[in-house]
BADRENSE-254144 format. One line per 5 residues: number of its first residue (from 1); their letters; for each residue x, y, z of C-alpha. Coordinates in Angstrom, 1 decimal, padded with zeros to 4 digits. Each point is the difference from the previous one (the first is absolute). Example, Ala and Ser with C-alpha at 12.3 -4.5 7.8 and 13.67 -1.06 7.14 Angstrom:
<sites>
1) as) 012.3,-004.5,007.8; 001.4,003.4,-000.7;
</sites>
This chain:
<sites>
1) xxxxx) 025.5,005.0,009.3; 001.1,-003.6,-000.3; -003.3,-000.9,-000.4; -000.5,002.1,-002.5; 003.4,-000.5,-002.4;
6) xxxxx) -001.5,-003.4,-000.7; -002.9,001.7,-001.8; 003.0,001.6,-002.3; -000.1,-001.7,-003.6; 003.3,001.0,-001.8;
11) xxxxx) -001.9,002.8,-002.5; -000.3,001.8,003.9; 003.6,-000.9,001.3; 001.1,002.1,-003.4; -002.2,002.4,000.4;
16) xxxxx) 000.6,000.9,003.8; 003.9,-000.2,-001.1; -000.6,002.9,-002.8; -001.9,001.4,002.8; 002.8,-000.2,002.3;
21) xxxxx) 002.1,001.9,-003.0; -002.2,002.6,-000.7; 000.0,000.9,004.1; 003.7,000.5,-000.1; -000.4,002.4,-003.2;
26) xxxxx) -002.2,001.8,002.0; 002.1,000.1,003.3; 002.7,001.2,-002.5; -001.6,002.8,-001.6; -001.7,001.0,003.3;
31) xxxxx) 003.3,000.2,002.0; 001.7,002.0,-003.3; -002.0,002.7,000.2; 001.6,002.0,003.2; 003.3,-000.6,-002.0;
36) xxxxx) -001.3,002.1,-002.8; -001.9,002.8,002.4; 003.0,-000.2,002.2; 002.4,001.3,-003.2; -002.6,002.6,-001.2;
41) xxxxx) 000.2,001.7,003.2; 003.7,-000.9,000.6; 000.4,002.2,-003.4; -002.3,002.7,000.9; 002.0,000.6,003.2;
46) xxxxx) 003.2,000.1,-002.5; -001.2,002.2,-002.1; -001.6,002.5,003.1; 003.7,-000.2,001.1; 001.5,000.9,-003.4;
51) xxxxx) -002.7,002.4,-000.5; -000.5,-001.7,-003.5; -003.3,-001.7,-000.4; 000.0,-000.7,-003.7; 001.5,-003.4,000.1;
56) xxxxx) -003.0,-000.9,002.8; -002.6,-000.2,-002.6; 002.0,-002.4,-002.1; 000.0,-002.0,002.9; -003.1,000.1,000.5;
61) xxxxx) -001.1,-001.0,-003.4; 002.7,-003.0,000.4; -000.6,-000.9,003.3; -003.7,000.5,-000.6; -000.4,-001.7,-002.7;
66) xxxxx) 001.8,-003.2,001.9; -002.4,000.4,002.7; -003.0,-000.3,-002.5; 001.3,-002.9,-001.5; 000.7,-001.7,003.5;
71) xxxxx) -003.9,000.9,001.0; -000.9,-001.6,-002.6; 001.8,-003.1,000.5; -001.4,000.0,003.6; -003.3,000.1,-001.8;
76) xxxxx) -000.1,-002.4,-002.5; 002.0,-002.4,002.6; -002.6,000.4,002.5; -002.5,000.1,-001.9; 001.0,-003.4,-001.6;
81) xxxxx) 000.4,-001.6,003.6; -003.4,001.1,000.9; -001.1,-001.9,-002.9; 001.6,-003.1,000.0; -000.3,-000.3,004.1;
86) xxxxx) -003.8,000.1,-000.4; 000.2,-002.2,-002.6; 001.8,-002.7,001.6; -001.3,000.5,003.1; -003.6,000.2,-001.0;
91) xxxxx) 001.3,-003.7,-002.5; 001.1,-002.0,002.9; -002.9,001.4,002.5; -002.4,-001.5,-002.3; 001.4,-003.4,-000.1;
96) xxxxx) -000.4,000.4,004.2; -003.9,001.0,-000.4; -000.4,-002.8,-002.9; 002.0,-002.0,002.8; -001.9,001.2,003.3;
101) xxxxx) -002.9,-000.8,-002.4; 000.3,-003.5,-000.6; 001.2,-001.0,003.6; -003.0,001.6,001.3; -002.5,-002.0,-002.8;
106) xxxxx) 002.2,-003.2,001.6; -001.0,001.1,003.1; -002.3,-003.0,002.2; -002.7,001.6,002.2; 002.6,000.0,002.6;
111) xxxxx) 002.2,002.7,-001.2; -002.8,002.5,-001.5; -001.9,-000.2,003.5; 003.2,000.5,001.9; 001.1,003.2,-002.4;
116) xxxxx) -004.1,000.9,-000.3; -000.8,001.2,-003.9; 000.4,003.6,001.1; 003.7,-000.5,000.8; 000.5,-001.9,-002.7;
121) xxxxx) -001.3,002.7,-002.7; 002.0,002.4,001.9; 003.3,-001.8,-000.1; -000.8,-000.7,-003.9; -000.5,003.4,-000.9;
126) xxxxx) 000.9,002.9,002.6; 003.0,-001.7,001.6; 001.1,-000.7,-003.5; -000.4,003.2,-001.3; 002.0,001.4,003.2;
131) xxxxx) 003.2,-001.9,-000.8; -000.4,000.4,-003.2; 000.1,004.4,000.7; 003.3,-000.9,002.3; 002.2,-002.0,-002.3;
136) xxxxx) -000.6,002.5,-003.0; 001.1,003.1,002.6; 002.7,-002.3,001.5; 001.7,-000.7,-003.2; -000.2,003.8,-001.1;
141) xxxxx) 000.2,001.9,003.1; 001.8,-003.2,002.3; 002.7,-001.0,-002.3; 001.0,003.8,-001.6; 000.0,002.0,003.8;
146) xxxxx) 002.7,-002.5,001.9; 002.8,000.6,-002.9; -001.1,003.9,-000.8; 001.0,000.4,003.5; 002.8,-001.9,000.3;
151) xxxxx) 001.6,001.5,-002.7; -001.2,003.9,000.8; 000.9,-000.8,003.9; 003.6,-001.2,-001.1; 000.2,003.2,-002.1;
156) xxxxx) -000.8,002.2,002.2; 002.8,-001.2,002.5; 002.7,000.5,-002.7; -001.6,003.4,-000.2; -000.5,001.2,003.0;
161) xxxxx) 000.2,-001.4,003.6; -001.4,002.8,002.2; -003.0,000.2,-002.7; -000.4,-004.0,000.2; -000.5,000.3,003.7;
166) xxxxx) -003.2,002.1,-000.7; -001.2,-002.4,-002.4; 000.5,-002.6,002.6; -001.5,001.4,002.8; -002.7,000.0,-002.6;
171) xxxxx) -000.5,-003.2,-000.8; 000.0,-001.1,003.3; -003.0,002.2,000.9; -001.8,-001.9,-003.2; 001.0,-003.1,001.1;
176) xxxxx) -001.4,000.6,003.6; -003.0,001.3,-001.3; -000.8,-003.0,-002.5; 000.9,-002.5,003.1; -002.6,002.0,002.2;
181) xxxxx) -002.5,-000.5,-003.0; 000.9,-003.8,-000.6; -000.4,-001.2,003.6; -003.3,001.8,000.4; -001.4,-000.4,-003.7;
186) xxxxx) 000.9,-004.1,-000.8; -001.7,-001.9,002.7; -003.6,002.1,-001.7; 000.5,-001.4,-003.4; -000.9,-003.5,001.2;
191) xxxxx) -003.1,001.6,001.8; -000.6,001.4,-003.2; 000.1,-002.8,-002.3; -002.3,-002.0,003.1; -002.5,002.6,000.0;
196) xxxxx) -000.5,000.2,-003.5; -000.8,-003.2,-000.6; -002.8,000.2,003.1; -001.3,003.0,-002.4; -000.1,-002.6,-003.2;
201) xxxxx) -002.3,-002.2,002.6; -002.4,002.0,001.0; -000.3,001.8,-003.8; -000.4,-003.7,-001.4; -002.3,-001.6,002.1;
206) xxxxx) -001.8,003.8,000.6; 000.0,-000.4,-005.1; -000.7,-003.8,000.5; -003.0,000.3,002.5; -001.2,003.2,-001.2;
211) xxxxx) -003.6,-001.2,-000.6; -000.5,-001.5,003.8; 001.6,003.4,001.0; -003.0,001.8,-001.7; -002.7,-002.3,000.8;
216) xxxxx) 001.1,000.0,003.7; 000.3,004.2,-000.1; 003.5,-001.1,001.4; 002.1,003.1,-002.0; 000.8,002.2,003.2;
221) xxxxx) 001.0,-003.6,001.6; 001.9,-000.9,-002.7; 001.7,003.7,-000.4; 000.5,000.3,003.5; 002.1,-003.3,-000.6;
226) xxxxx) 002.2,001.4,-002.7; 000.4,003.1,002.1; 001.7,-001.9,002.7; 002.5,-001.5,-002.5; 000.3,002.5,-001.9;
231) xxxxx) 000.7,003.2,002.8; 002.8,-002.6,001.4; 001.6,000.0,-003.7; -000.5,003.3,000.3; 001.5,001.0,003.3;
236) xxxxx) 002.9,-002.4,-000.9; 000.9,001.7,-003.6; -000.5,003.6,001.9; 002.4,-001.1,002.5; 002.7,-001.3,-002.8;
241) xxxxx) -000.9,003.3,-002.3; 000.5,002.2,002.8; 003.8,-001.2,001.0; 000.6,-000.7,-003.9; -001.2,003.6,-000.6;
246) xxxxx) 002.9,001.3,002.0; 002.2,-001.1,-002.0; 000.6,002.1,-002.9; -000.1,003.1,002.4; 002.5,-001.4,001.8;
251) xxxxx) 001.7,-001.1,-002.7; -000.2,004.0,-001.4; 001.2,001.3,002.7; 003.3,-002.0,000.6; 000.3,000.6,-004.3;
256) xxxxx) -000.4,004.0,000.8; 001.8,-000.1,003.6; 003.2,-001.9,-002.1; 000.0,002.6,-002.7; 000.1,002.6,002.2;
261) xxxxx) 002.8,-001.2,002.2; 002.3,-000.6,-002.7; -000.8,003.5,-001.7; 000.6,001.1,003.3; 002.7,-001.8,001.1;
266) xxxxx) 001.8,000.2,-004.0; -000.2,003.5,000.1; 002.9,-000.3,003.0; 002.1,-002.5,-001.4; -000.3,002.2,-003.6;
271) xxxxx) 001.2,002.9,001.7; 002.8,-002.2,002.1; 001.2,-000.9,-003.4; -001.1,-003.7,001.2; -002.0,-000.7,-003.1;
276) xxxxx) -001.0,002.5,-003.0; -004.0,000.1,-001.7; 000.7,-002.9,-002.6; 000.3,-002.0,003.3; -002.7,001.3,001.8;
281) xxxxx) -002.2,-000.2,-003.1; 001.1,-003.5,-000.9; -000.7,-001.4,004.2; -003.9,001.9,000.2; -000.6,-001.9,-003.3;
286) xxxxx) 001.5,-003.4,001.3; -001.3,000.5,003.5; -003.4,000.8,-001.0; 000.5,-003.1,-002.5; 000.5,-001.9,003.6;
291) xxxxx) -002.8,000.7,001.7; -002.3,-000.5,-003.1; 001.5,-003.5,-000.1; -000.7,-000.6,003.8; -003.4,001.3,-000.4;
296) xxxxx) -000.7,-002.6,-003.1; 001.4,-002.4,002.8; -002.1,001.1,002.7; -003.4,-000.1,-002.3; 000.8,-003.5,-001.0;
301) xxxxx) 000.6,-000.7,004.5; -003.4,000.8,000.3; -001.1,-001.4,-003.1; 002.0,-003.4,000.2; -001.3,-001.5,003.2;
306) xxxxx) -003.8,000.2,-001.7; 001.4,-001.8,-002.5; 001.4,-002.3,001.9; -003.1,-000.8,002.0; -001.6,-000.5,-003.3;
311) xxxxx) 002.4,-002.8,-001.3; 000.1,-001.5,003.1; -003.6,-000.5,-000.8; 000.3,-000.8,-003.4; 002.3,-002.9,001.7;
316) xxxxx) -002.4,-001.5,002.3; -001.9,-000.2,-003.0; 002.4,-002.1,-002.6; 001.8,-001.8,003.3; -003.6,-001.2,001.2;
321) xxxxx) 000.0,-004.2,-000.8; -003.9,-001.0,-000.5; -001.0,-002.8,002.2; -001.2,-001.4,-003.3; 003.0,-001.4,-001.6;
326) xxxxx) -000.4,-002.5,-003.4; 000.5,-003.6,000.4; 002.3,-002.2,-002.3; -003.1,-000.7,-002.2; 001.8,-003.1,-001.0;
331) xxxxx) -002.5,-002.1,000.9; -002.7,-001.8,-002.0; -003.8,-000.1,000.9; -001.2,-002.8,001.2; -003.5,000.8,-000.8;
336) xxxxx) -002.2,002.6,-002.2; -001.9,002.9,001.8; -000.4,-001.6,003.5; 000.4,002.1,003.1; 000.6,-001.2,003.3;
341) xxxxx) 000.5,001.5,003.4; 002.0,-002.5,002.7; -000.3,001.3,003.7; 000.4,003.9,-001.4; 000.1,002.3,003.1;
346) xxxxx) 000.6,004.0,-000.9; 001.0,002.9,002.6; 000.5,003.5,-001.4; 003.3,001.6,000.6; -000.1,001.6,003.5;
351) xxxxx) -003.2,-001.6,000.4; -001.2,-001.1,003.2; -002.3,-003.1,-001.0; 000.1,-002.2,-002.8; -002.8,001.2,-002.7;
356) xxxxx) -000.2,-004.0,-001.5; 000.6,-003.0,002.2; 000.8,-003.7,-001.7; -001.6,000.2,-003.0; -000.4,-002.9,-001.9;
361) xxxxx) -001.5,-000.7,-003.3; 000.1,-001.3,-003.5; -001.8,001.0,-003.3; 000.3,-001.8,-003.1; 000.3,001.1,-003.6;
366) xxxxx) -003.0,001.7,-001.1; -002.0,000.0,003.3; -001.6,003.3,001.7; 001.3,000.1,003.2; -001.5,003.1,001.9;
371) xxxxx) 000.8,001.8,003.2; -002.7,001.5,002.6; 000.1,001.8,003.6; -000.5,003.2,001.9; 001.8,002.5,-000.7;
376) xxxxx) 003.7,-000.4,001.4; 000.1,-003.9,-000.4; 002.4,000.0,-002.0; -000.7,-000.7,-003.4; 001.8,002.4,-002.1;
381) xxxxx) 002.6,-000.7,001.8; 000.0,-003.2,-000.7; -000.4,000.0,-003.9; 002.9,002.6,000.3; 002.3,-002.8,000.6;
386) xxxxx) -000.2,-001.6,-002.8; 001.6,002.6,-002.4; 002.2,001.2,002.6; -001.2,003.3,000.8; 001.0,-001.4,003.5;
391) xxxxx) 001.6,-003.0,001.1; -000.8,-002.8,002.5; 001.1,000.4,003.6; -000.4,-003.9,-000.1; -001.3,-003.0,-001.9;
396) xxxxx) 000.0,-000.3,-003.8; -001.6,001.7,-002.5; 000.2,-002.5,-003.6; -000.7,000.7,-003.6; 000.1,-003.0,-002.4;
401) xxxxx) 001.3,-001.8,002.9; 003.1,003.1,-000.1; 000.6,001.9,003.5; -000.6,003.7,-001.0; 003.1,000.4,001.3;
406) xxxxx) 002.0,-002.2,-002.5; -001.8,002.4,-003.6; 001.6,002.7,-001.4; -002.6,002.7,001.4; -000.8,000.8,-004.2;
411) xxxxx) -000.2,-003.4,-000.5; -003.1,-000.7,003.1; -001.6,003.3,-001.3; -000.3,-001.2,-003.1; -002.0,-002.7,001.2;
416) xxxxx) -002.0,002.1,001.1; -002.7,002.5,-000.4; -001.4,002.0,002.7; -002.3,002.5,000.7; -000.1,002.4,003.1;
421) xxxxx) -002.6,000.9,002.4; -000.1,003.5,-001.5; 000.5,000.2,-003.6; 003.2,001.9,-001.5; 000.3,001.5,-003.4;
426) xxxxx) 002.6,001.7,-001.4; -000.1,003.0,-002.1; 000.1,-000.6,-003.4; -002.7,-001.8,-002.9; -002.0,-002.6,001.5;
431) xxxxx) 001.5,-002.5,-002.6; 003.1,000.6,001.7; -001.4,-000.8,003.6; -001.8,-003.0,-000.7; 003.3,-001.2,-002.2;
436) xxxxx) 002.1,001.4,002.8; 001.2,-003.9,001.6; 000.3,-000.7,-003.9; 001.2,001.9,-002.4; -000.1,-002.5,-003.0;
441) xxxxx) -003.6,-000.6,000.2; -002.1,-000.2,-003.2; -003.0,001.7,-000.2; -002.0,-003.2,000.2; 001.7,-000.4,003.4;
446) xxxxx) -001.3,003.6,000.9; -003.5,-001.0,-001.5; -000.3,-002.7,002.1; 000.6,001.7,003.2; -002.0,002.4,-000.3;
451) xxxxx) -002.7,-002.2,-000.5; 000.5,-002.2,002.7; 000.8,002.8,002.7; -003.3,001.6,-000.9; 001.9,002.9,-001.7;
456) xxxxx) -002.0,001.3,-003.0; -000.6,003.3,001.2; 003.4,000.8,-001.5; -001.1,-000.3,-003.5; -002.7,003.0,001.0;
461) xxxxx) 003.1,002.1,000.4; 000.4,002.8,-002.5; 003.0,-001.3,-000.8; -000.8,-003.8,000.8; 003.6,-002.2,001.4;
466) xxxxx) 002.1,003.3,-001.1; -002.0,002.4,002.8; 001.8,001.7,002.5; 000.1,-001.5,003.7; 001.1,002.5,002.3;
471) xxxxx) 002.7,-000.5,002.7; -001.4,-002.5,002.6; -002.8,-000.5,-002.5; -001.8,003.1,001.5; -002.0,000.2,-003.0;
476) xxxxx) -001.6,-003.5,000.2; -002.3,-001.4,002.7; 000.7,-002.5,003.2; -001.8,-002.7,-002.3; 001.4,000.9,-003.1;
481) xxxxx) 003.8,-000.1,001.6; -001.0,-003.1,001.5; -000.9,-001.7,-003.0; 003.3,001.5,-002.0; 002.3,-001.4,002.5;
486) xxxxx) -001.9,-003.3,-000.5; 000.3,000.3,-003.7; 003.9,000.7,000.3; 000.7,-003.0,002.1; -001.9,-002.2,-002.5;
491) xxxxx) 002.1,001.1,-002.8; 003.1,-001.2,001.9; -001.7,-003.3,-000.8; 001.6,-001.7,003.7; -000.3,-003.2,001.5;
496) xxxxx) -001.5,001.9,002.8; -002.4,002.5,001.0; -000.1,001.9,002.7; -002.7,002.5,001.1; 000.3,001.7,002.5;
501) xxxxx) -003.9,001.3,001.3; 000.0,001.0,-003.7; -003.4,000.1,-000.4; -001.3,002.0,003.1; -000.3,003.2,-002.3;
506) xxxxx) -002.3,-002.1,-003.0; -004.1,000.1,000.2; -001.3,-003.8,001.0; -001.1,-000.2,-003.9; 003.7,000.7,-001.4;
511) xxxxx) 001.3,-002.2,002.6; -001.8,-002.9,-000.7; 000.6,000.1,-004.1; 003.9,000.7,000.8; -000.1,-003.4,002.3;
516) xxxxx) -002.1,-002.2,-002.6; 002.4,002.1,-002.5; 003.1,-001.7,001.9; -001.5,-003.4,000.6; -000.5,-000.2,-003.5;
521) xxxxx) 003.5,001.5,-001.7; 002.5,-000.5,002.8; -000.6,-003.8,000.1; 003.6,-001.8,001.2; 001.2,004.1,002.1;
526) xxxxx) -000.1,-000.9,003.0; -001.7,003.2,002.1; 000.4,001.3,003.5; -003.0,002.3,000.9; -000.1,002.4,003.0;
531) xxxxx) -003.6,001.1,000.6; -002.6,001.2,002.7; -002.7,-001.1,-001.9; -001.5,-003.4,000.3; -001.4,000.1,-003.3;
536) xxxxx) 003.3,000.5,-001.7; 001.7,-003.1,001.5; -002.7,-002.4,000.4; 000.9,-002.2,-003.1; 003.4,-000.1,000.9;
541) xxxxx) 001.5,-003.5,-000.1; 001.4,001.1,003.6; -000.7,002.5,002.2; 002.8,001.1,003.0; -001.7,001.7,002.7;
546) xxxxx) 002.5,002.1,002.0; -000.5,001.1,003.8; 002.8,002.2,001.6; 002.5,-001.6,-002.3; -000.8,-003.5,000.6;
551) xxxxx) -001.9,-002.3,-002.3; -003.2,-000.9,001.6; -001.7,-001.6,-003.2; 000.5,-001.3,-003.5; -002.0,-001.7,-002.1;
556) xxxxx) -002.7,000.6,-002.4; -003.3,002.6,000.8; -002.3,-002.7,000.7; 002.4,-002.4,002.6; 001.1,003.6,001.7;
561) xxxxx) -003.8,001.2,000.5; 000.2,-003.8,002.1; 002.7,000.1,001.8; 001.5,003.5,000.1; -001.5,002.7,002.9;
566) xxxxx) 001.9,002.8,-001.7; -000.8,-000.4,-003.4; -003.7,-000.8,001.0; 000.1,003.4,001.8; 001.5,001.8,-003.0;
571) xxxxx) -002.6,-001.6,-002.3; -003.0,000.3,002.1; 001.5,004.5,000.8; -000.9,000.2,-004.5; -002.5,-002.3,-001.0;
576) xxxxx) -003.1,-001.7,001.5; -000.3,-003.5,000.0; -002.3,-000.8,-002.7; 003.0,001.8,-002.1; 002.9,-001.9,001.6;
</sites>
């Protein structure tokens, strides 16, 4: 909860404090209602007595009439709290998910691999939505039950002491039977919270792959793997629905076996001449009033600890430091758009291996510097450096003669533009994909791109740059995302350019106009190329050859078919000869 006040702006301090007031109007009017059915009754057995019953009905009509008035109050006061808890709580809860948000967009690769996506959409959303449900019953059901029966215990005792100890015996059968429930129900909720983000995983990547799924006639194999997950979610919430579900029978019958005993045992002490019926009438109401209050207590028990496990989540979450932290960014570039890689080794976290072993490179201001290997070399890896997806396990990674380290992370990505392996889009207009790294761009800028990234299919669009592209640009193909993500980058307009095997998905005739479209327009980026294919990197100014993470070669195409056996075997596996 401390965690949470500092959400509290003072609007919600005044609010939770007229909250707070309107409770105690309601724990008022609630607790004056056995007052007024205790004197109704009190006169009835006057009047019984006196064998006069005409005065009864004006005292019922005054009496009556009170009691109306004091329901309504209990209304209108509850019905205030209700609303102003929700909004408060549902105020400051969305500040945490704005909160949970950002921290997780500041996440490196570090943090999201060690929470996995499917945890983190669960914490953002579900866990969130749990203690959200908990601190809206806590404040209306948490806060009014402790004082309702405080005060109806404490009147009761001046009442009646033999009835009390009824009411007692009472309570401590509730009180056993919510223990029993919290030590076998709590340790569950965690399960719960685990297993449901293992159901998020498989549903994701089951939605994401869906296609292979098909094509592979994997759907029983697939099914048979959300089965597993799902029957032990299953089992779990059966098992906590099951103990939970004896708890409003139980709760019945200690609320029937109380009333009972104290008719029972009130009907002795009445004819004792212990206690008279205004007594007995006013200790049912304000025992009964006890019990409901310990059964509002008992729901939130069982409630609370879910809760609990979900802000403890929530916490991991916003306590979480990224591994990638901003430097000072106070100090001044030495050079314009050079990169340079000095003895960089990388090992993933938990890792067994390194993945990159002393790098070491430079590439000047508008040069082509491109990357080839097998698969698993390393070189997305190693291009991944130099925005700081990840950062170096040792060695230097420079920009304008700057250790990464030293920007302000907004500062080195504006620097640069990059496109991924697989192309992303975001739902939304195509204008506002490709303008997506730059907002301000004119529609010259957009022009331009477009043409350069080999991107005039958009103007065939029925609706042209304003057409719809579909979450995770479902709508467009694996060349037409490519070249989208290319054209957003260029828009940036960066010092550098990094693409990431970003043309595997284009034909060899698109690819070859988008480089000679580069060359020609991007004169003084400098560009970092991944590829497999020879043909796309053959012109580069210098070509890195990567072999189990450790440079083998660099140079240009022709000194590397000379003097480089891996290159030479990559060249020779695509192209004959005569070609090369």
């Amino acid at each position: 909860m401390s965690k949470i006040f500092k959400y509290f702006s003072v609007k919600e301090w005044l609010l939770l404090a007229l909250t707070l007031a309107l409770l105690g109007s309601h724990v008022y009017f609630t607790l004056t209602l056995p007052e007024f059915m205790g004197a109704i009754v009190g006169n009835l057995q006057d009047g019984a007595l006196a064998g006069d019953l005409s005065l009864f009905w004006d005292d019922i009509l005054k009496n009556g009439g009170f009691m109306l008035l004091t329901v309504a109050g209990a209304f209108l006061s509850k019905l205030c709290v209700s609303y102003l808890s929700a909004l408060v709580v549902t105020s400051v809860m969305a500040k945490i998910r704005r909160n949970v948000f950002e921290k997780v967009n500041n996440f490196s690769m570090n943090e999201i691999n060690k929470f996995s996506i499917a945890s983190l959409i669960t914490r953002s959303t579900n866990d969130i939505t749990q203690l959200q449900m908990v601190l809206i019953m806590t404040i209306n059901m948490g806060l009014t039950a402790p004082i309702t029966a405080v005060v109806a215990i404490i009147k009761i005792i001046n009442l009646s002491q033999q009835l009390s100890i009824v009411t007692a015996v009472s309570v401590v059968a509730l009180l056993l039977l919510v223990s029993m429930m919290f030590f076998f129900v709590v340790p569950k909720f965690k399960k719960v919270q685990g297993l449901t983000d293992n159901v998020n995983l498989v549903t994701r990547e089951n939605l994401t792959g869906i296609k292979v799924v098909r094509a592979n006639g994997a759907e029983e194999f697939q099914e048979q793997k959300f089965d597993k997950v799902n029957v032990k979610l299953t089992k779990t919430n059966i098992f906590i629905n099951r103990l939970t579900g004896l708890l409003g029978p139980g709760i019945s019958l200690i609320m029937q076996g109380t009333s009972l005993a104290l008719v029972w045992l009130g009907a002795y002490l009445i004819t004792d001449g212990a206690i008279d019926f205004e007594v007995l009438s006013k200790f049912t109401q304000y025992a009964i009033q006890i019990i409901m209050a310990f059964m509002m207590v008992s729901m939130l028990m069982v409630l609370i600890p879910r809760g609990m496990v979900s802000a403890q989540r929530i916490k991991q979450v916003l306590a979480s430091k990224s591994s990638i932290v901003d430097g000072e960014g106070n100090k001044q570039p030495t050079e314009i758009g050079t990169i340079e890689f000095k003895n960089v080794s990388f090992i993933y976290p938990g890792a067994d291996d390194y993945v990159l072993k002393n790098i070491s490179f430079k590439a000047q201001k508008g040069q082509t510097v491109a990357f080839i290997g097998s698969t698993g070399s390393g070189k997305s890896t190693l291009i991944n450096l130099i925005p700081r997806f990840y950062d170096c396990t040792d060695g230097q990674v420079l920009v304008d003669g700057i250790d990464v380290k030293d920007y302000k992370i907004h500062d080195l990505h504006n620097k640069i533009g990059y496109v991924p392996q697989k192309g992303i889009l975001f739902s939304g207009t195509i204008e506002e994909n490709i303008k997506y790294g730059n907002p301000n761009a004119t529609d010259k800028d957009v022009a331009e791109a477009i043409k350069i990234s080999q991107s005039s299919f958009v103007y065939k669009k029925p609706e042209g740059l304003q057409d719809h592209i579909a979450q995770g640009g479902h709508n467009v193909s694996g060349g037409q995302k490519q070249r989208l993500s290319i054209a957003r980058a260029l828009v940036k307009k960066p010092e550098i350019l990094i693409f990431d095997d970003s043309f595997s998905a284009l034909d060899y005739k698109t690819d070859k106009a988008l480089r000679k479209a580069l060359a020609t327009h991007t004169k003084g980026i400098t560009q970092l190329i991944v590829a497999h294919r020879i043909g796309t990197i053959r012109n580069a100014d210098q070509i890195i050859v990567l072999n189990e993470g450790e440079m083998v070669g660099i140079g240009t195409h022709d000194s590397l078919m000379s003097t480089c056996p891996v290159y030479q075997e990559i060249a020779l596996s695509q192209l004959k000869k005569e070609e090369l």
